[in-house]
DRENPA-3360 file (N, C-alpha, C; in nm, 2 decimals, always signed):
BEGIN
1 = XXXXXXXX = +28.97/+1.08/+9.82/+28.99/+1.08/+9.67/+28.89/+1.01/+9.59 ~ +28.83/+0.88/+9.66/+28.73/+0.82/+9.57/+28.60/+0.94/+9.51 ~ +28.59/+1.01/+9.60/+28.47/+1.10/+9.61/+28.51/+1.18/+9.46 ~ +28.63/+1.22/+9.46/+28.68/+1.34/+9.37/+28.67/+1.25/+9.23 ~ +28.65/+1.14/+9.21/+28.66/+1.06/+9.13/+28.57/+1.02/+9.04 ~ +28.47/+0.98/+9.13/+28.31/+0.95/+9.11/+28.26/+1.11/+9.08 ~ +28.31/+1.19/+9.14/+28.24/+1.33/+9.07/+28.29/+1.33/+8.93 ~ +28.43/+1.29/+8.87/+28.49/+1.31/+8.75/+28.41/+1.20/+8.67;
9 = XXXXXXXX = +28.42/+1.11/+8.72/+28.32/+1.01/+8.64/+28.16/+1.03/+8.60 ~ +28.10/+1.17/+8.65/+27.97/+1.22/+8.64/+27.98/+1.29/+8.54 ~ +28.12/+1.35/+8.52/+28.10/+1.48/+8.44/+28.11/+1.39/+8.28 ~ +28.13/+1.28/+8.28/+28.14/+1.21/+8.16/+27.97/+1.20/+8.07 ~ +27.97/+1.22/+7.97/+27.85/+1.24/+7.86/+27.84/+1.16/+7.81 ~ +27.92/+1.03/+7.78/+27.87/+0.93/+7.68/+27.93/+0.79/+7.76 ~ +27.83/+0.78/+7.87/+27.78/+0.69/+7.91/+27.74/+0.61/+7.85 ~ +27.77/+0.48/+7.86/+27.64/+0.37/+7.82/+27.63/+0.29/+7.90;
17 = XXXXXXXX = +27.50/+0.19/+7.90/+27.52/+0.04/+7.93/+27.53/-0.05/+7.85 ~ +27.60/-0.19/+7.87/+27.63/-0.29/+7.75/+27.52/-0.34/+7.82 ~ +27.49/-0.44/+7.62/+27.41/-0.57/+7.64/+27.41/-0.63/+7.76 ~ +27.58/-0.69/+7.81/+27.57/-0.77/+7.91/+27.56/-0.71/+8.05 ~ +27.54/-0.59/+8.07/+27.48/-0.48/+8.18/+27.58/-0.40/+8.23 ~ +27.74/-0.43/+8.19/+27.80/-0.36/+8.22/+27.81/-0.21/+8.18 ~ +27.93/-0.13/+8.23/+27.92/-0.05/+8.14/+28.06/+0.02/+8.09 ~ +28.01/+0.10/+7.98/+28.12/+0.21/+7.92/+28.16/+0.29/+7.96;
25 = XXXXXXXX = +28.25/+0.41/+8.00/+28.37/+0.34/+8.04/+28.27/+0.25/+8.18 ~ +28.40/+0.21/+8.24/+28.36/+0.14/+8.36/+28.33/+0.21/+8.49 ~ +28.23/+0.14/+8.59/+28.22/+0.25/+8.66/+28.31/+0.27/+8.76 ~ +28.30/+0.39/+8.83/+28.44/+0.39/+8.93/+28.45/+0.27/+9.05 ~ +28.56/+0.30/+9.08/+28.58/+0.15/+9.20/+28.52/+0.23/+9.34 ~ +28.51/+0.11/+9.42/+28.42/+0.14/+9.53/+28.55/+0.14/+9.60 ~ +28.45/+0.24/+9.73/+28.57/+0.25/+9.84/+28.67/+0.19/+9.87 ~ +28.64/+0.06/+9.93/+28.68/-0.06/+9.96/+28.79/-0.13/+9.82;
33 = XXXXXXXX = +28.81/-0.13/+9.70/+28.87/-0.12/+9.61/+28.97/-0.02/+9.59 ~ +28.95/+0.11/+9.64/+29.05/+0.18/+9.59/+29.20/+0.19/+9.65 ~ +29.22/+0.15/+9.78/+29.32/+0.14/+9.82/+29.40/+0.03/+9.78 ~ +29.37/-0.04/+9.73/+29.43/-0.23/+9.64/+29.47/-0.18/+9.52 ~ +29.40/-0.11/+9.46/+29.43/-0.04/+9.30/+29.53/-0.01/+9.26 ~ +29.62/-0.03/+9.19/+29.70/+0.07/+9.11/+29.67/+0.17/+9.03 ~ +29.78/+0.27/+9.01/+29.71/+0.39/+8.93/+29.67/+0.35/+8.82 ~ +29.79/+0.22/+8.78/+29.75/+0.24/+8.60/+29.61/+0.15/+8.62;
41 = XXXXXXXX = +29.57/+0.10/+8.67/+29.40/+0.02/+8.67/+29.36/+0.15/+8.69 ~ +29.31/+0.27/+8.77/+29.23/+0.36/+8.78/+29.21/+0.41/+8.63 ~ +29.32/+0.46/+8.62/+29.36/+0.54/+8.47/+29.29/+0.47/+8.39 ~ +29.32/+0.37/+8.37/+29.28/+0.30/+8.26/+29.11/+0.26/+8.26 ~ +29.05/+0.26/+8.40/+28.90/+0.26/+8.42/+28.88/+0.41/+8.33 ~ +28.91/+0.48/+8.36/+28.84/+0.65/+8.30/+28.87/+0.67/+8.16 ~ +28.94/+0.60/+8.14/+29.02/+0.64/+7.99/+28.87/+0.60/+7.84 ~ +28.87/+0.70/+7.78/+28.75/+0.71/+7.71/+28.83/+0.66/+7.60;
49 = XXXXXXXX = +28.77/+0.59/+7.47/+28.80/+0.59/+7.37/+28.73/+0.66/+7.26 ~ +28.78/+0.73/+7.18/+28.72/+0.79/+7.07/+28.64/+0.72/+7.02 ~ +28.49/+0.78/+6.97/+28.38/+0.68/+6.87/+28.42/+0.61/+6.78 ~ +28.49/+0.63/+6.72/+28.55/+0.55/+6.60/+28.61/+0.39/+6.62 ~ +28.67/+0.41/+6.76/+28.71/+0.28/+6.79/+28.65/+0.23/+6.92 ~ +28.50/+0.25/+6.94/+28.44/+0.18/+7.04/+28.39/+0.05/+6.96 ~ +28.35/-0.03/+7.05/+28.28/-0.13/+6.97/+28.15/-0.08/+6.93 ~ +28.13/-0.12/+6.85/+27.91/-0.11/+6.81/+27.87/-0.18/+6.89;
57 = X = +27.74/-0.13/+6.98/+27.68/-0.20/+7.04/+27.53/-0.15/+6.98;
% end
């Protein structure tokens, strides 16, 4: 499932990196992560916000 994941996370277009090097959305969790995870943490890693309410960076 991570795999199927990380590919959905590719198909994302508005990527960024922050100032402090992170990034927008966030990237997917690593293997080793995903079994500890809850769904609503996954979910909520992919979940895009519309331009209007990202921050300015």
């Amino acid at each position: 499932m991570p795999q199927k994941w990380s590919e959905l996370y590719n198909l994302l277009n508005n990527k960024k990196q922050k100032p402090s090097g992170g990034w927008e959305p966030s990237l997917p969790l690593i293997l080793a992560a995903w079994y500890d995870t809850p769904a609503l943490m996954k979910i909520i890693r992919l979940r895009v916000m519309p331009p209007e309410k990202q921050e300015k960076i």
